[in-house]
C-alpha positions as CSV (number, residue, x, y, z in Angstrom):
1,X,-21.8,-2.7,10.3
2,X,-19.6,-4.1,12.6
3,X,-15.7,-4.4,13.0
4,X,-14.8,-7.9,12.2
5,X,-10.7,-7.5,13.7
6,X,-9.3,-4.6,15.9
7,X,-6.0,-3.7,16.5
8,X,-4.9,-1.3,19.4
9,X,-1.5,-0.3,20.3
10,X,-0.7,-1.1,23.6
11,X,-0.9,1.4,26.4
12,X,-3.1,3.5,23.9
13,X,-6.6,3.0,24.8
14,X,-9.1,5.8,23.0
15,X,-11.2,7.5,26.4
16,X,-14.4,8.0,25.7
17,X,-15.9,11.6,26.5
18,X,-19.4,13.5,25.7
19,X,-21.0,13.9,22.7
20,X,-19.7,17.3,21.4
21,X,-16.3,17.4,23.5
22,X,-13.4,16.1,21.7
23,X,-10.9,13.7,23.4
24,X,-8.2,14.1,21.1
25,X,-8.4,10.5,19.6
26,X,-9.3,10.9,15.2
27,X,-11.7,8.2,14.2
28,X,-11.1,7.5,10.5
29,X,-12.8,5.9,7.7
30,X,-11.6,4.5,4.5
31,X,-14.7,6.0,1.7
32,X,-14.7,3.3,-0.8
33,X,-16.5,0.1,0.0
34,X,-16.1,1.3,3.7
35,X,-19.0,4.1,4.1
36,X,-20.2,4.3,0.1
37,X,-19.7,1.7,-2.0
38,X,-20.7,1.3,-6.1
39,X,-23.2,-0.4,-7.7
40,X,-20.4,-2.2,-9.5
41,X,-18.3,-4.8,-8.5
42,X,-15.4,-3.4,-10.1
43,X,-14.4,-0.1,-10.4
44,X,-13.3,-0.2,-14.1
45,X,-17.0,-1.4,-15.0
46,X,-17.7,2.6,-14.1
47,X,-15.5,3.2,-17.1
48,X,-17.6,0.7,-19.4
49,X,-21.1,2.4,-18.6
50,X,-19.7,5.8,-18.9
51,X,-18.7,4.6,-22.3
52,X,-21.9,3.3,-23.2
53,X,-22.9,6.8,-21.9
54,X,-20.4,8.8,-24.2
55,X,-21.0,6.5,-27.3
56,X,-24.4,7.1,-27.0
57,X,-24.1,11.1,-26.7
58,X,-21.9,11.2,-29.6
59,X,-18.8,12.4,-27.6
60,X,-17.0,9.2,-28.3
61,X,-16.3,7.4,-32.1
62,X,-15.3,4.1,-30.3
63,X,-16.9,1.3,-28.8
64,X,-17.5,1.6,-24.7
65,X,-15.7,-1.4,-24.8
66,X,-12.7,0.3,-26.4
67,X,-13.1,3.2,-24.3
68,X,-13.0,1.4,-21.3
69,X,-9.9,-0.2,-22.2
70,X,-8.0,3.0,-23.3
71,X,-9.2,4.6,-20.0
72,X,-7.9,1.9,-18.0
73,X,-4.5,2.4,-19.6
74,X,-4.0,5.9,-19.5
75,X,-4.6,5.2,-15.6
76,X,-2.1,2.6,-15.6
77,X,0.4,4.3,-17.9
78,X,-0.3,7.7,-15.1
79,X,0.8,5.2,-12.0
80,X,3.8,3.5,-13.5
81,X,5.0,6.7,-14.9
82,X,5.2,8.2,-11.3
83,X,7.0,5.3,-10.2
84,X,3.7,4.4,-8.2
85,X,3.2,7.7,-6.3
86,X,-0.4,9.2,-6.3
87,X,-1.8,10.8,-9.0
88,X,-5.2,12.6,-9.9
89,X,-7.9,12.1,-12.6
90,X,-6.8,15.4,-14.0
91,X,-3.8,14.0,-14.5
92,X,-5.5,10.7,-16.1
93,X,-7.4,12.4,-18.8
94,X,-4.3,14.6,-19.5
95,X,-2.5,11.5,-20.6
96,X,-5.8,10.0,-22.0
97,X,-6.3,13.5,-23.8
98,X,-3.1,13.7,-25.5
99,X,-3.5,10.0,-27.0
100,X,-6.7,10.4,-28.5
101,X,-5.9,14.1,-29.2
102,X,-9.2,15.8,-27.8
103,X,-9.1,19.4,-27.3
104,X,-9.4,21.2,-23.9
105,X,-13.1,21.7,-24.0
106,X,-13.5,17.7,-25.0
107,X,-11.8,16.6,-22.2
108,X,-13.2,18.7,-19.4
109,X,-16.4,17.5,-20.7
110,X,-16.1,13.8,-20.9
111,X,-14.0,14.0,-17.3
112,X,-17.0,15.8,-15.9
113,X,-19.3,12.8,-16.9
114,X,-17.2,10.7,-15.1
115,X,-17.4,12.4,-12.5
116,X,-21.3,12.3,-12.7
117,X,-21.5,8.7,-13.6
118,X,-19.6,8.4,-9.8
119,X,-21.9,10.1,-8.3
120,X,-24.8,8.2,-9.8
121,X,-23.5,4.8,-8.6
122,X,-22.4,5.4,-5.1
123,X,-24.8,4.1,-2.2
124,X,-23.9,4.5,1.4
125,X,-23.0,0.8,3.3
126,X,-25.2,-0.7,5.8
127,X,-24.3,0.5,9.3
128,X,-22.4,3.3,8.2
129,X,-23.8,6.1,9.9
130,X,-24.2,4.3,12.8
131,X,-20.7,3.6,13.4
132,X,-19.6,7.2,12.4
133,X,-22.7,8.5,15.0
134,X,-21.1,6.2,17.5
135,X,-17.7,7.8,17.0
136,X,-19.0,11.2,17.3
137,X,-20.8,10.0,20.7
138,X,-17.6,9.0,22.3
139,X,-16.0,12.5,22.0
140,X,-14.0,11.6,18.6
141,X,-12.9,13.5,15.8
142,X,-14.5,11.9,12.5
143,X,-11.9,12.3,9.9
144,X,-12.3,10.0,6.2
145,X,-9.0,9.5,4.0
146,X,-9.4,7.9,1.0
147,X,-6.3,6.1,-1.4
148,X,-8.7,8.1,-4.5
149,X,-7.5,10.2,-7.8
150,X,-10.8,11.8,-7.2
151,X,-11.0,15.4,-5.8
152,X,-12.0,16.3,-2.8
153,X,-14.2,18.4,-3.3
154,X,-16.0,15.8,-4.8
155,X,-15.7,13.3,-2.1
156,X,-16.7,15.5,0.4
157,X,-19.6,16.5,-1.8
158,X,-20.4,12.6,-2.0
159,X,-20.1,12.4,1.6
160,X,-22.4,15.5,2.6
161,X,-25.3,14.3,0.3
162,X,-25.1,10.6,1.9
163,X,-25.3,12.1,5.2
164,X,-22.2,11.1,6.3
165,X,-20.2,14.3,7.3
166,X,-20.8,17.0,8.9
167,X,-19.2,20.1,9.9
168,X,-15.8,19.8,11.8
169,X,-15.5,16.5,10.3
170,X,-12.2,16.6,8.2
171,X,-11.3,15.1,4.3
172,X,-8.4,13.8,3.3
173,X,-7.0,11.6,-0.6
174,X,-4.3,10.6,-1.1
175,X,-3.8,11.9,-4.5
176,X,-3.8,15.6,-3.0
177,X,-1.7,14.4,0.8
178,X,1.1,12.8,-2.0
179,X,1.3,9.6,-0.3
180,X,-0.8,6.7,0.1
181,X,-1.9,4.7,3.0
182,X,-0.2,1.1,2.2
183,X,3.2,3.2,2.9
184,X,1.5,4.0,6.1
185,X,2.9,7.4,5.2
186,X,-0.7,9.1,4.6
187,X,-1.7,8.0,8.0
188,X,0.8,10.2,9.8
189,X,0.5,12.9,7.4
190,X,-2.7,12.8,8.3
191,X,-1.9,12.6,11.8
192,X,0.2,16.0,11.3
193,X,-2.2,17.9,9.8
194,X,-4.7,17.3,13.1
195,X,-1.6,17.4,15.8
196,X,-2.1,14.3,17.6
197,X,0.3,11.3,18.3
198,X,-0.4,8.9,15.3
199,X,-1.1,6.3,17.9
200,X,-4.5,8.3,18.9
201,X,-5.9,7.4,15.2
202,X,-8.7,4.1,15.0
203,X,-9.1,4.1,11.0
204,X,-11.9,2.0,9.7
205,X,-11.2,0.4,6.4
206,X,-12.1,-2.3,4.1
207,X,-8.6,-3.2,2.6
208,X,-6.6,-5.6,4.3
209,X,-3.0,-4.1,3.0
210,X,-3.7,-0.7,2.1
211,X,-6.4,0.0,5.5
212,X,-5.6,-2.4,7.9
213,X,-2.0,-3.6,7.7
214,X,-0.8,0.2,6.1
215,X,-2.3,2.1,9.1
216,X,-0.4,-0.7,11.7
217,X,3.0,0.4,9.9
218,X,2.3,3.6,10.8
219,X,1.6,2.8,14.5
220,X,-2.2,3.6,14.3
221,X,-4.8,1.3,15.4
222,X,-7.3,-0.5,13.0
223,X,-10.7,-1.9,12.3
224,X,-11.7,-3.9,9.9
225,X,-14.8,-3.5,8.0
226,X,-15.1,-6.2,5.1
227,X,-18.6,-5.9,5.0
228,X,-18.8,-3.7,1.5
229,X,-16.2,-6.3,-0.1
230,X,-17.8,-8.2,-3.3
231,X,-18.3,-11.6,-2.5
232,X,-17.7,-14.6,-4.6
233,X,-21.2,-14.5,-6.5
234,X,-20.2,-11.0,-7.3
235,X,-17.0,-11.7,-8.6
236,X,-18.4,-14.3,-11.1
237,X,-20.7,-11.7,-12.5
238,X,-18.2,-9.1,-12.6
239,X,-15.8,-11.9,-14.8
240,X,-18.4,-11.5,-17.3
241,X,-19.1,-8.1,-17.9
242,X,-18.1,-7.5,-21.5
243,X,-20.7,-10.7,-22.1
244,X,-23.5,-8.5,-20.9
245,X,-22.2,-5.4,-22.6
246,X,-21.8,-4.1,-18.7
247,X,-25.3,-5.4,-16.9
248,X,-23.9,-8.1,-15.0
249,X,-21.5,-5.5,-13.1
Protein backbone atom coordinates (compact mmCIF):
# COMPACT_ATOMS: atom_id res chain seq x y z
CA UNK A 1 0.00 0.00 0.00
CA UNK A 2 1.34 3.03 -1.30
CA UNK A 3 0.16 6.74 -1.31
CA UNK A 4 -0.97 7.52 -4.73
CA UNK A 5 -1.14 11.86 -4.08
CA UNK A 6 0.41 13.74 -1.13
CA UNK A 7 -0.28 17.04 0.05
CA UNK A 8 2.08 19.00 2.52
CA UNK A 9 1.57 22.40 3.76
CA UNK A 10 4.36 24.43 3.06
CA UNK A 11 7.04 25.16 5.49
CA UNK A 12 5.61 22.05 7.41
CA UNK A 13 7.80 19.16 6.72
CA UNK A 14 7.17 16.06 9.36
CA UNK A 15 11.13 15.32 10.88
CA UNK A 16 11.67 12.00 11.20
CA UNK A 17 13.06 10.66 14.71
CA UNK A 18 13.69 7.09 16.35
CA UNK A 19 11.59 4.40 16.58
CA UNK A 20 9.94 4.95 20.06
CA UNK A 21 10.61 8.87 20.43
CA UNK A 22 7.80 10.89 19.36
CA UNK A 23 8.32 14.04 17.16
CA UNK A 24 5.19 15.57 17.66
CA UNK A 25 3.84 15.12 14.09
CA UNK A 26 0.15 12.57 14.35
CA UNK A 27 0.02 10.08 11.51
CA UNK A 28 -3.64 9.25 10.87
CA UNK A 29 -5.64 6.78 9.09
CA UNK A 30 -9.01 6.79 7.84
CA UNK A 31 -10.40 2.75 9.12
CA UNK A 32 -12.73 1.93 6.36
CA UNK A 33 -11.41 0.78 3.03
CA UNK A 34 -8.16 2.46 4.32
CA UNK A 35 -6.60 -0.21 6.93
CA UNK A 36 -9.83 -2.81 6.99
CA UNK A 37 -12.02 -2.97 4.47
CA UNK A 38 -15.44 -5.42 3.92
CA UNK A 39 -15.99 -8.27 2.05
CA UNK A 40 -18.80 -6.25 0.48
CA UNK A 41 -18.68 -3.83 -1.99
CA UNK A 42 -21.24 -1.81 -0.37
CA UNK A 43 -21.87 -1.20 3.00
CA UNK A 44 -25.71 -1.56 2.89
CA UNK A 45 -25.15 -5.25 1.51
CA UNK A 46 -23.90 -5.86 5.37
CA UNK A 47 -27.55 -4.97 6.16
CA UNK A 48 -28.91 -7.64 3.52
CA UNK A 49 -26.87 -10.67 4.99
CA UNK A 50 -27.54 -9.70 8.49
CA UNK A 51 -31.08 -9.99 7.32
CA UNK A 52 -30.72 -13.27 5.80
CA UNK A 53 -29.14 -13.89 9.25
CA UNK A 54 -32.12 -12.56 11.36
CA UNK A 55 -34.84 -14.14 9.01
CA UNK A 56 -33.21 -17.22 9.40
CA UNK A 57 -32.96 -17.11 13.43
CA UNK A 58 -36.57 -16.15 13.63
CA UNK A 59 -35.81 -12.67 15.07
CA UNK A 60 -37.21 -10.99 11.94
CA UNK A 61 -40.99 -11.74 10.18
CA UNK A 62 -39.78 -9.88 6.98
CA UNK A 63 -37.90 -10.66 4.13
CA UNK A 64 -33.90 -9.63 4.35
CA UNK A 65 -34.69 -7.81 1.51
CA UNK A 66 -37.27 -5.72 3.36
CA UNK A 67 -35.11 -5.50 6.23
CA UNK A 68 -32.42 -4.12 4.50
CA UNK A 69 -34.45 -1.54 3.11
CA UNK A 70 -36.17 -0.46 6.38
CA UNK A 71 -32.59 -0.34 7.94
CA UNK A 72 -31.37 1.77 5.31
CA UNK A 73 -34.06 4.30 6.05
CA UNK A 74 -34.05 4.49 9.62
CA UNK A 75 -30.25 5.48 8.82
CA UNK A 76 -31.28 8.03 6.45
CA UNK A 77 -34.32 9.34 8.34
CA UNK A 78 -31.37 9.49 11.68
CA UNK A 79 -28.99 11.86 9.22
CA UNK A 80 -31.58 14.16 7.79
CA UNK A 81 -33.30 14.54 10.97
CA UNK A 82 -29.95 15.97 12.55
CA UNK A 83 -29.72 18.27 9.77
CA UNK A 84 -26.65 16.01 8.70
CA UNK A 85 -24.62 16.06 11.90
CA UNK A 86 -23.15 12.67 13.15
CA UNK A 87 -25.15 10.24 14.64
CA UNK A 88 -24.64 6.64 16.27
CA UNK A 89 -26.14 3.19 15.57
CA UNK A 90 -27.71 3.42 18.90
CA UNK A 91 -29.35 6.07 17.67
CA UNK A 92 -30.24 4.10 14.27
CA UNK A 93 -31.99 1.23 15.82
CA UNK A 94 -33.80 3.70 18.29
CA UNK A 95 -35.59 5.10 15.32
CA UNK A 96 -35.67 1.66 13.57
CA UNK A 97 -37.04 0.27 16.98
CA UNK A 98 -39.84 2.60 17.37
CA UNK A 99 -41.08 1.87 13.73
CA UNK A 100 -41.24 -1.70 13.81
CA UNK A 101 -42.19 -1.45 17.59
CA UNK A 102 -39.61 -4.08 19.05
CA UNK A 103 -39.10 -4.00 22.68
CA UNK A 104 -35.76 -3.07 24.43
CA UNK A 105 -34.45 -6.63 24.71
CA UNK A 106 -35.35 -7.06 20.67
CA UNK A 107 -33.39 -4.35 19.69
CA UNK A 108 -30.23 -4.78 21.75
CA UNK A 109 -30.25 -8.14 20.29
CA UNK A 110 -30.60 -7.71 16.63
CA UNK A 111 -28.08 -4.38 17.04
CA UNK A 112 -25.61 -6.75 18.60
CA UNK A 113 -25.74 -9.07 15.47
CA UNK A 114 -24.95 -6.26 13.52
CA UNK A 115 -22.41 -5.63 15.21
CA UNK A 116 -21.13 -9.27 14.81
CA UNK A 117 -21.96 -9.52 11.27
CA UNK A 118 -19.18 -6.35 11.05
CA UNK A 119 -16.87 -7.95 12.65
CA UNK A 120 -17.14 -11.12 10.51
CA UNK A 121 -16.61 -9.20 7.28
CA UNK A 122 -13.75 -6.95 7.96
CA UNK A 123 -10.26 -7.96 6.49
CA UNK A 124 -7.24 -5.72 6.91
CA UNK A 125 -5.93 -4.04 3.36
CA UNK A 126 -2.83 -4.97 1.72
CA UNK A 127 0.14 -2.93 3.00
CA UNK A 128 -1.57 -1.77 5.91
CA UNK A 129 0.62 -2.60 8.61
CA UNK A 130 3.45 -1.74 6.82
CA UNK A 131 2.66 1.81 6.31
CA UNK A 132 1.39 2.23 9.95
CA UNK A 133 4.94 0.21 11.09
CA UNK A 134 6.61 2.87 8.93
CA UNK A 135 4.88 5.67 10.74
CA UNK A 136 5.71 4.37 14.01
CA UNK A 137 9.55 4.09 12.76
CA UNK A 138 9.80 7.70 12.01
CA UNK A 139 9.00 8.91 15.55
CA UNK A 140 5.08 9.43 14.75
CA UNK A 141 2.13 9.28 16.75
CA UNK A 142 -0.36 6.67 15.02
CA UNK A 143 -3.80 8.07 15.62
CA UNK A 144 -7.09 6.43 13.29
CA UNK A 145 -10.36 8.60 12.95
CA UNK A 146 -13.06 7.24 11.30
CA UNK A 147 -16.44 9.30 9.72
CA UNK A 148 -18.37 5.80 11.52
CA UNK A 149 -21.81 5.48 13.68
CA UNK A 150 -20.01 2.56 15.11
CA UNK A 151 -18.59 2.71 18.64
CA UNK A 152 -15.40 2.86 19.50
CA UNK A 153 -14.95 0.48 21.43
CA UNK A 154 -15.73 -1.62 18.68
CA UNK A 155 -13.38 -0.13 16.28
CA UNK A 156 -10.67 -0.21 18.42
CA UNK A 157 -11.56 -3.79 19.21
CA UNK A 158 -11.58 -4.39 15.26
CA UNK A 159 -8.31 -2.68 15.11
CA UNK A 160 -6.45 -4.64 18.00
CA UNK A 161 -7.48 -8.13 16.66
CA UNK A 162 -6.23 -7.07 12.96
CA UNK A 163 -3.04 -6.15 14.50
CA UNK A 164 -3.22 -2.80 13.70
CA UNK A 165 -2.96 -0.69 16.98
CA UNK A 166 -1.20 -0.89 19.70
CA UNK A 167 -0.86 0.76 22.84
CA UNK A 168 -0.40 4.71 22.82
CA UNK A 169 -2.00 4.62 19.50
CA UNK A 170 -5.15 6.85 19.86
CA UNK A 171 -9.10 6.28 18.43
CA UNK A 172 -11.14 8.65 17.33
CA UNK A 173 -15.32 8.58 15.19
CA UNK A 174 -16.89 11.00 14.38
CA UNK A 175 -20.14 10.03 15.68
CA UNK A 176 -18.72 10.39 19.41
CA UNK A 177 -16.04 13.82 18.34
CA UNK A 178 -19.70 15.50 16.94
CA UNK A 179 -18.30 16.50 13.74
CA UNK A 180 -17.18 14.94 10.65
CA UNK A 181 -14.16 15.08 8.66
CA UNK A 182 -15.54 16.59 5.19
CA UNK A 183 -16.19 19.92 7.45
CA UNK A 184 -12.57 19.52 8.22
CA UNK A 185 -13.86 20.17 11.67
CA UNK A 186 -12.98 16.60 13.11
CA UNK A 187 -9.45 16.98 11.97
CA UNK A 188 -8.74 19.87 14.38
CA UNK A 189 -10.77 18.45 16.95
CA UNK A 190 -8.70 15.89 16.65
CA UNK A 191 -5.77 17.96 16.54
CA UNK A 192 -6.99 19.52 20.15
CA UNK A 193 -7.46 16.61 21.83
CA UNK A 194 -3.46 15.61 21.03
CA UNK A 195 -2.14 19.44 21.40
CA UNK A 196 -0.35 19.90 18.25
CA UNK A 197 -0.64 22.51 15.47
CA UNK A 198 -3.24 20.90 12.97
CA UNK A 199 -0.64 21.38 10.34
CA UNK A 200 1.63 18.59 12.13
CA UNK A 201 -1.22 15.92 11.09
CA UNK A 202 -0.47 13.45 7.62
CA UNK A 203 -4.01 11.56 7.61
CA UNK A 204 -4.16 8.59 5.33
CA UNK A 205 -7.56 8.07 3.72
CA UNK A 206 -9.36 6.54 0.98
CA UNK A 207 -12.14 9.29 0.27
CA UNK A 208 -11.30 11.91 -1.97
CA UNK A 209 -13.94 14.69 -0.25
CA UNK A 210 -14.40 13.41 3.17
CA UNK A 211 -10.21 12.15 3.68
CA UNK A 212 -8.31 14.08 1.34
CA UNK A 213 -9.92 17.29 0.41
CA UNK A 214 -11.75 17.61 4.29
CA UNK A 215 -8.38 17.22 6.02
CA UNK A 216 -6.73 20.22 3.37
CA UNK A 217 -9.70 22.52 4.70
CA UNK A 218 -8.55 21.99 7.85
CA UNK A 219 -4.82 22.87 6.99
CA UNK A 220 -3.58 19.24 7.60
CA UNK A 221 -1.59 17.43 5.12
CA UNK A 222 -2.91 14.30 3.15
CA UNK A 223 -2.27 10.97 1.50
CA UNK A 224 -4.24 9.28 -0.58
CA UNK A 225 -4.74 5.68 -0.34
CA UNK A 226 -7.36 4.40 -3.08
CA UNK A 227 -6.13 1.15 -3.04
CA UNK A 228 -9.25 -0.48 -0.88
CA UNK A 229 -11.72 1.43 -3.27
CA UNK A 230 -14.16 -1.08 -5.35
CA UNK A 231 -13.33 -1.08 -8.77
CA UNK A 232 -15.53 -1.15 -11.74
CA UNK A 233 -15.99 -5.11 -11.90
CA UNK A 234 -17.03 -4.68 -8.30
CA UNK A 235 -19.45 -2.20 -8.76
CA UNK A 236 -21.25 -4.28 -11.51
CA UNK A 237 -21.65 -7.12 -9.04
CA UNK A 238 -22.68 -4.96 -6.28
CA UNK A 239 -25.62 -3.44 -8.94
CA UNK A 240 -26.94 -6.83 -8.71
CA UNK A 241 -27.18 -7.90 -5.41
CA UNK A 242 -30.82 -8.36 -4.78
CA UNK A 243 -30.53 -10.78 -8.06
CA UNK A 244 -28.32 -13.05 -6.13
CA UNK A 245 -30.25 -12.74 -2.91
CA UNK A 246 -26.84 -10.96 -1.55
CA UNK A 247 -23.83 -13.46 -3.07
CA UNK A 248 -22.64 -11.23 -5.69
CA UNK A 249 -21.71 -8.45 -2.93
Amino acid sequence: MSPVATTTTPGHSPEQAGPGTSNGVIASFDIFDTVLTRVVTNPTSVWLLLGKRLAAGGLIETTPEAFMRMRRAAQERIHRNSRWCEFTLRQVYAELAAYLGWSEEETAEIMAEEYRVESELLRVLPGAHQLIEEMRLRGHQVAFLSDMYLEKDFLWEQLRKHGLCQEGDRCHVSCELGHPKRTGEAFRVMAKLHNVDVRRIIHHGNHPEFDIRGGQRAGAQTRALYEGNPNRFEKILEARVFDTQGLSA
